[in-house]
Backbone atoms as SQL, in Angstrom:
CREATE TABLE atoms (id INTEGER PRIMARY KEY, chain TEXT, resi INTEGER, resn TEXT, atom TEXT, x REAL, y REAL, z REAL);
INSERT INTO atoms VALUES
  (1, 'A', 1, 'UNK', 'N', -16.308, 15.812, -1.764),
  (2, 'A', 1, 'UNK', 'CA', -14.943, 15.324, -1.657),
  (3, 'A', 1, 'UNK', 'C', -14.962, 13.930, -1.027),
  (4, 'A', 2, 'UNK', 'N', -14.169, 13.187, -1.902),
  (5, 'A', 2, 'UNK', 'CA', -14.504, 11.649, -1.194),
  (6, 'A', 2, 'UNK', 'C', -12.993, 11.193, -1.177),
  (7, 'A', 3, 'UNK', 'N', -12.761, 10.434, 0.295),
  (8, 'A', 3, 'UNK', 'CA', -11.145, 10.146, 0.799),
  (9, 'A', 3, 'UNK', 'C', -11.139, 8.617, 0.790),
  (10, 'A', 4, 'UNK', 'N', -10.761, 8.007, -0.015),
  (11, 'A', 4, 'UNK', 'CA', -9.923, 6.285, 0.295),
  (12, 'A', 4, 'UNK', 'C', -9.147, 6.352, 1.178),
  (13, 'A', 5, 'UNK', 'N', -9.507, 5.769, 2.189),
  (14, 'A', 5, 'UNK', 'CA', -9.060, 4.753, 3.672),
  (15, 'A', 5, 'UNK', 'C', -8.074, 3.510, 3.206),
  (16, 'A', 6, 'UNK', 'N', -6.829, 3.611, 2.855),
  (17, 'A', 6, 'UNK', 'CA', -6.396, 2.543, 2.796),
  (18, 'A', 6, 'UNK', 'C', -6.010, 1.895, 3.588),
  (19, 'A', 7, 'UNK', 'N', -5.784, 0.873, 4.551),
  (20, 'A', 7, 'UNK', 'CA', -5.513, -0.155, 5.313),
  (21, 'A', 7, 'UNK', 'C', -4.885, -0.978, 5.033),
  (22, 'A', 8, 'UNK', 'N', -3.039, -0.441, 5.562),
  (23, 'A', 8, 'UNK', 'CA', -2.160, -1.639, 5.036),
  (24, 'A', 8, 'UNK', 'C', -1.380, -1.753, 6.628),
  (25, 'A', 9, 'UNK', 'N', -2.146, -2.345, 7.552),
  (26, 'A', 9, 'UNK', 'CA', -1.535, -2.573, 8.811),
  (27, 'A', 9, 'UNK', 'C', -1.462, -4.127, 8.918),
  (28, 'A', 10, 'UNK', 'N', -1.476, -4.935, 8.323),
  (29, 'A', 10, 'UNK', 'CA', -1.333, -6.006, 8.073),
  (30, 'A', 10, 'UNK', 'C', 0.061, -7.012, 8.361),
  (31, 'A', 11, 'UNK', 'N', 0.417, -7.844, 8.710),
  (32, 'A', 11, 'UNK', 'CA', 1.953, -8.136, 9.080),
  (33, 'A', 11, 'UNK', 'C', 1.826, -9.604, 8.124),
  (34, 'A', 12, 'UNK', 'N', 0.788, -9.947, 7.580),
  (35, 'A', 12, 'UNK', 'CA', 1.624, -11.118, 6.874),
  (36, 'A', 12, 'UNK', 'C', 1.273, -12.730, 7.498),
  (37, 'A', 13, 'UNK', 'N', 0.597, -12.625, 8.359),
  (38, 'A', 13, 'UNK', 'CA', 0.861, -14.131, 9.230),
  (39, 'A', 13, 'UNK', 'C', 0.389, -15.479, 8.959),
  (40, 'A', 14, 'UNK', 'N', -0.946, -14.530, 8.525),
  (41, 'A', 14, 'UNK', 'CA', -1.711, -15.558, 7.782),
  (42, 'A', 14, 'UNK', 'C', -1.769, -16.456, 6.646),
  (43, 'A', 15, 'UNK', 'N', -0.407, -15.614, 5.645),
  (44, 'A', 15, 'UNK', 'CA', 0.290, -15.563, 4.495),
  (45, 'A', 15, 'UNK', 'C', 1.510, -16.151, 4.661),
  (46, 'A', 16, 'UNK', 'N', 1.377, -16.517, 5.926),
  (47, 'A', 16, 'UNK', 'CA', 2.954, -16.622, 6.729),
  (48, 'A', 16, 'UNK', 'C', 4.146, -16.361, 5.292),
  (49, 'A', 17, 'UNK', 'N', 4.370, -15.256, 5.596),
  (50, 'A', 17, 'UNK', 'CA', 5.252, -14.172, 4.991),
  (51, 'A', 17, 'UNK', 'C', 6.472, -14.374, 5.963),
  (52, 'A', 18, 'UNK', 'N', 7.892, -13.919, 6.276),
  (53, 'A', 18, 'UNK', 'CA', 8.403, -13.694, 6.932),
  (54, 'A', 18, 'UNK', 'C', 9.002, -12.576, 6.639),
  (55, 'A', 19, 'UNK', 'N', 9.271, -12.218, 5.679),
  (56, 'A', 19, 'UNK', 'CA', 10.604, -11.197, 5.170),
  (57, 'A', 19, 'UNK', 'C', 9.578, -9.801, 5.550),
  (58, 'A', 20, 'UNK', 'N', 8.747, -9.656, 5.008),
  (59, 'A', 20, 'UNK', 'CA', 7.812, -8.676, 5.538),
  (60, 'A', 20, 'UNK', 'C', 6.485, -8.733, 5.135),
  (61, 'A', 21, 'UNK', 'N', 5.365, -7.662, 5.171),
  (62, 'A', 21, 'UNK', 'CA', 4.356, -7.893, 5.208),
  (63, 'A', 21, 'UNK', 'C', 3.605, -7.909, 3.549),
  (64, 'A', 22, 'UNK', 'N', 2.340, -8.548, 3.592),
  (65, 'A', 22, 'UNK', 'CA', 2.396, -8.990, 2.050),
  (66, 'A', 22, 'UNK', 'C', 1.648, -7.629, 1.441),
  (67, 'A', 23, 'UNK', 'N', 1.106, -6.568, 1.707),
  (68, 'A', 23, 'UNK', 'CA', 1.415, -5.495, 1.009),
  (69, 'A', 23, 'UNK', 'C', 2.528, -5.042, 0.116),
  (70, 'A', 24, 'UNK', 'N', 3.430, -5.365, 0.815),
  (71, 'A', 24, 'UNK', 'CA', 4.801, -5.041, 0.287),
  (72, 'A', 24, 'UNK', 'C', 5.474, -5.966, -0.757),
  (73, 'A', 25, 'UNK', 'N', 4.857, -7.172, -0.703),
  (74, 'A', 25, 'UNK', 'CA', 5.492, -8.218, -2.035),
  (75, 'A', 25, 'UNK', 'C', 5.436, -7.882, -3.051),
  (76, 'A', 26, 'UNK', 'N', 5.947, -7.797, -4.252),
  (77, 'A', 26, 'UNK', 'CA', 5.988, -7.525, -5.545),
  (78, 'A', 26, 'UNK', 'C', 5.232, -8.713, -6.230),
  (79, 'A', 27, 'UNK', 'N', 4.260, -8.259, -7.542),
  (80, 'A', 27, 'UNK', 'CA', 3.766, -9.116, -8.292),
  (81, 'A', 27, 'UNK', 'C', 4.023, -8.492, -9.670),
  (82, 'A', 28, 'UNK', 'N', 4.400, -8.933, -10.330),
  (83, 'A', 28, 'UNK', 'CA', 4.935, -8.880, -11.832),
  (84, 'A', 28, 'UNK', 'C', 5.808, -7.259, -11.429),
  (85, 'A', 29, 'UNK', 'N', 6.395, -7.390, -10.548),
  (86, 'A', 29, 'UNK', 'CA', 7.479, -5.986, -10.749),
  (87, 'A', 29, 'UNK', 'C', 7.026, -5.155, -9.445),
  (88, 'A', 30, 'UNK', 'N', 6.000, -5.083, -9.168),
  (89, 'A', 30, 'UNK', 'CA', 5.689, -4.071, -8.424),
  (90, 'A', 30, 'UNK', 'C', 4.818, -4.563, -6.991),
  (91, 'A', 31, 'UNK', 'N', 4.898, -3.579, -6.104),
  (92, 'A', 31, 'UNK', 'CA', 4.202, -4.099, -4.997),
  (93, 'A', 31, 'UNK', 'C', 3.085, -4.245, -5.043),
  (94, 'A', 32, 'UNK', 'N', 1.920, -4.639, -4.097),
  (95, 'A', 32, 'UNK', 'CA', 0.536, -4.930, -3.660),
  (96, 'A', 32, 'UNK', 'C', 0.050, -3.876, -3.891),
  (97, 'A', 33, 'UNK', 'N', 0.407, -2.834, -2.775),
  (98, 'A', 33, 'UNK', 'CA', 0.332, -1.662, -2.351),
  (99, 'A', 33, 'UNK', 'C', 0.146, -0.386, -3.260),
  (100, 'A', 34, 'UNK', 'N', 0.504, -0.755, -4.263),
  (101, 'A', 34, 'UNK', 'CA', 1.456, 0.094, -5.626),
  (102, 'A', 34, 'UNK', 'C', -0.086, -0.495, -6.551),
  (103, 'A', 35, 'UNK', 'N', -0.746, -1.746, -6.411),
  (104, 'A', 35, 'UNK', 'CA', -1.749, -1.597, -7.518),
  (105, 'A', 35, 'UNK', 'C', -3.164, -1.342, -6.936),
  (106, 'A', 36, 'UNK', 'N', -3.076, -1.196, -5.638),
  (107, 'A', 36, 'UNK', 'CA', -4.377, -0.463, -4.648),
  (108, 'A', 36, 'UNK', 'C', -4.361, 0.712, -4.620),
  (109, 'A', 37, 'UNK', 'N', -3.302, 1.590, -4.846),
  (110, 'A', 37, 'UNK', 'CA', -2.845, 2.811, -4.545),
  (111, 'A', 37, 'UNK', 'C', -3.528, 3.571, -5.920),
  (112, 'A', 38, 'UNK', 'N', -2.966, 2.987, -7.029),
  (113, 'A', 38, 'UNK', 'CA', -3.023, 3.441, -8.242),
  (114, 'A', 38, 'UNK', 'C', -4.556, 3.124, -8.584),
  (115, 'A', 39, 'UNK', 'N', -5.381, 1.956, -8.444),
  (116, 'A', 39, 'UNK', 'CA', -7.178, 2.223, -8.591),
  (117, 'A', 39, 'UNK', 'C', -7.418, 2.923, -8.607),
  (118, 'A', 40, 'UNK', 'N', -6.808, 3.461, -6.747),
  (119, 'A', 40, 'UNK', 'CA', -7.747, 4.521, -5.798),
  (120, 'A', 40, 'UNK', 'C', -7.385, 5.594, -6.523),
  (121, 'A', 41, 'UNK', 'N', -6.411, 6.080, -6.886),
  (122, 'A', 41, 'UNK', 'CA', -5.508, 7.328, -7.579),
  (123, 'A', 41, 'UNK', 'C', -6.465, 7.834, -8.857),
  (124, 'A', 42, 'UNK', 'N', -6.357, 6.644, -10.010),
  (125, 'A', 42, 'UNK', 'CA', -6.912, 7.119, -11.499),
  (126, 'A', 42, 'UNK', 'C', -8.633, 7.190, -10.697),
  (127, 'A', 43, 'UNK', 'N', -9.163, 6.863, -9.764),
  (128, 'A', 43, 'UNK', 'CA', -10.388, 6.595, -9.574),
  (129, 'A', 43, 'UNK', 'C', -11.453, 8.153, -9.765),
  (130, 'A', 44, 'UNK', 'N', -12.084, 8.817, -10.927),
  (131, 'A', 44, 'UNK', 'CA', -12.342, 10.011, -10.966),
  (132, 'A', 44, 'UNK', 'C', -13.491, 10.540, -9.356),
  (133, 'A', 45, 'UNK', 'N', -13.669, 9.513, -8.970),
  (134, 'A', 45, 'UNK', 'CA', -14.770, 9.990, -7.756),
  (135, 'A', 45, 'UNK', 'C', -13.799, 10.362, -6.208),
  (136, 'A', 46, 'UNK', 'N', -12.615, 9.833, -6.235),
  (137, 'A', 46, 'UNK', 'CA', -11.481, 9.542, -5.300),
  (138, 'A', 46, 'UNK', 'C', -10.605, 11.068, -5.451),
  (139, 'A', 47, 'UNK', 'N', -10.715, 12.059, -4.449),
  (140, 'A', 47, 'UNK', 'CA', -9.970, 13.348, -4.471),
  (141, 'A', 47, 'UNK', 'C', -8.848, 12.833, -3.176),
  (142, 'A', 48, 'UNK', 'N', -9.037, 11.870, -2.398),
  (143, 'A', 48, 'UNK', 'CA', -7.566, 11.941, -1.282),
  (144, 'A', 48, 'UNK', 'C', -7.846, 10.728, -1.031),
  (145, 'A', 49, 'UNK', 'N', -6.211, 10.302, -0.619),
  (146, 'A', 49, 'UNK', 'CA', -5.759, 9.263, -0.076),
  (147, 'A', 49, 'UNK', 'C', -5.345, 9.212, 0.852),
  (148, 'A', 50, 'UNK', 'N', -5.738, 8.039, 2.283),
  (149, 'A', 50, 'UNK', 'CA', -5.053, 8.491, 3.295),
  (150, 'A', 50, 'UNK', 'C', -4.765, 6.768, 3.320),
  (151, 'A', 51, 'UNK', 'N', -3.393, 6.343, 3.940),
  (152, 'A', 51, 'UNK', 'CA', -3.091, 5.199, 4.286),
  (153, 'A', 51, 'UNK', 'C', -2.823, 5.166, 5.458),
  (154, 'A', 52, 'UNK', 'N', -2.926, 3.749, 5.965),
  (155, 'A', 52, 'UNK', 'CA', -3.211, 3.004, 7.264),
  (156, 'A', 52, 'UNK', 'C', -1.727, 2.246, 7.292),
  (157, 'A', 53, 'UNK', 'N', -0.664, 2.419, 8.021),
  (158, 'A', 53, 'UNK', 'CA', 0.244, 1.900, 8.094),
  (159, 'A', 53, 'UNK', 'C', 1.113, 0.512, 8.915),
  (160, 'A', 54, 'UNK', 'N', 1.745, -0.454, 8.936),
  (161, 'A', 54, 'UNK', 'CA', 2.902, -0.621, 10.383),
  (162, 'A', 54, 'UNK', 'C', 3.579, 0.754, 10.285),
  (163, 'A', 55, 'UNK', 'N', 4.104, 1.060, 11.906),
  (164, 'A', 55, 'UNK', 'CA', 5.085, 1.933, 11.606),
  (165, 'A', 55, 'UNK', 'C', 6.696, 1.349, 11.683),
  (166, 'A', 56, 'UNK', 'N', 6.554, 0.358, 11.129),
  (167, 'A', 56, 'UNK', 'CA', 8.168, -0.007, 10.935),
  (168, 'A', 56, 'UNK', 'C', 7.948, -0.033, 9.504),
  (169, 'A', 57, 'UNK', 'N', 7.141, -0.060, 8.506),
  (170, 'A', 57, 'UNK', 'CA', 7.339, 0.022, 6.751),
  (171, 'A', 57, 'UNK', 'C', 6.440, 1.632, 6.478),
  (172, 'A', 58, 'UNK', 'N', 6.595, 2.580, 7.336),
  (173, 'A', 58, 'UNK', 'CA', 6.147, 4.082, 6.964),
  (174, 'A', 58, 'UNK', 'C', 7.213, 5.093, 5.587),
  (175, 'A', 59, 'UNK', 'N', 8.639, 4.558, 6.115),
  (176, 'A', 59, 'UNK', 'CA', 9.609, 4.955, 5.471),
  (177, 'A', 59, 'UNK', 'C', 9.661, 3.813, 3.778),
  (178, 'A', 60, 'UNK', 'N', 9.366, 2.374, 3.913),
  (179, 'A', 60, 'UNK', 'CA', 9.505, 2.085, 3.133),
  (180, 'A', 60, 'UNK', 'C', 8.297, 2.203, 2.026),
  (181, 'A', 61, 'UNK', 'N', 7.316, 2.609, 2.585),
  (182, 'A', 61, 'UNK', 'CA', 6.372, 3.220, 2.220),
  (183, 'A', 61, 'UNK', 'C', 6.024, 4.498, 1.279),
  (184, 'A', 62, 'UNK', 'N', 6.764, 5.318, 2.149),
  (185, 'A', 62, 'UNK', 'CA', 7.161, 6.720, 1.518),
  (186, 'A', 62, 'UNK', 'C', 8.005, 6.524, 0.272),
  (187, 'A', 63, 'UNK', 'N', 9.263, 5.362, 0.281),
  (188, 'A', 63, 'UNK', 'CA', 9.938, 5.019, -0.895),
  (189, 'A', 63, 'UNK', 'C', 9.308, 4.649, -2.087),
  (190, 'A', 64, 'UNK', 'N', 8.298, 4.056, -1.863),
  (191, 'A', 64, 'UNK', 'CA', 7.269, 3.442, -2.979),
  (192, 'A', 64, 'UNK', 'C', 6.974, 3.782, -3.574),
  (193, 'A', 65, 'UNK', 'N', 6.366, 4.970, -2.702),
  (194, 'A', 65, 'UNK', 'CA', 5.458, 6.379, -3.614),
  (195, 'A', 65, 'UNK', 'C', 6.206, 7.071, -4.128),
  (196, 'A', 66, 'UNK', 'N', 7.535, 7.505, -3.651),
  (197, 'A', 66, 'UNK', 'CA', 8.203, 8.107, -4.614),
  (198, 'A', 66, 'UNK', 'C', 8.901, 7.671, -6.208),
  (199, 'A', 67, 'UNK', 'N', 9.434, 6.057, -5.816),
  (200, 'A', 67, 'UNK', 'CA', 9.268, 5.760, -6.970),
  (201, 'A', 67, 'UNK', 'C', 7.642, 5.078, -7.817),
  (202, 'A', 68, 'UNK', 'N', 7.022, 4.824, -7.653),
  (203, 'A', 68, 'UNK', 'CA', 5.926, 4.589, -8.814),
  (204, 'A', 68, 'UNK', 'C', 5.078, 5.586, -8.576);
């Protein structure tokens, strides 16, 4: 059984982002987050996912996944 560690504790600074962190930016429609997620997902060697969060985007987080 093999688990992807994702690591999205990131705030952006370096990117100097302001609105929020650049995980969360959309590129052609969809977030960052949303095309790391989905690798790890179709990945046949990959049985769990665990993500690394801020906890101020946990909820917007959870939204993500529910929609894509």
């Amino acid at each position: 059984m093999a688990t992807a560690l994702i690591f999205a504790g990131g705030t952006g600074k370096r990117m100097n982002t302001r609105s929020k962190p650049k995980q969360f930016l959309e590129i052609h429609g969809k977030p960052i987050i949303i095309y790391t997620l989905e690798h790890f997902e179709y990945h046949e060697g990959i049985d769990s996912i665990v993500i690394v969060c801020v906890k101020e985007y946990i909820e917007e987080l959870k939204g993500l996944l529910r929609r894509f």
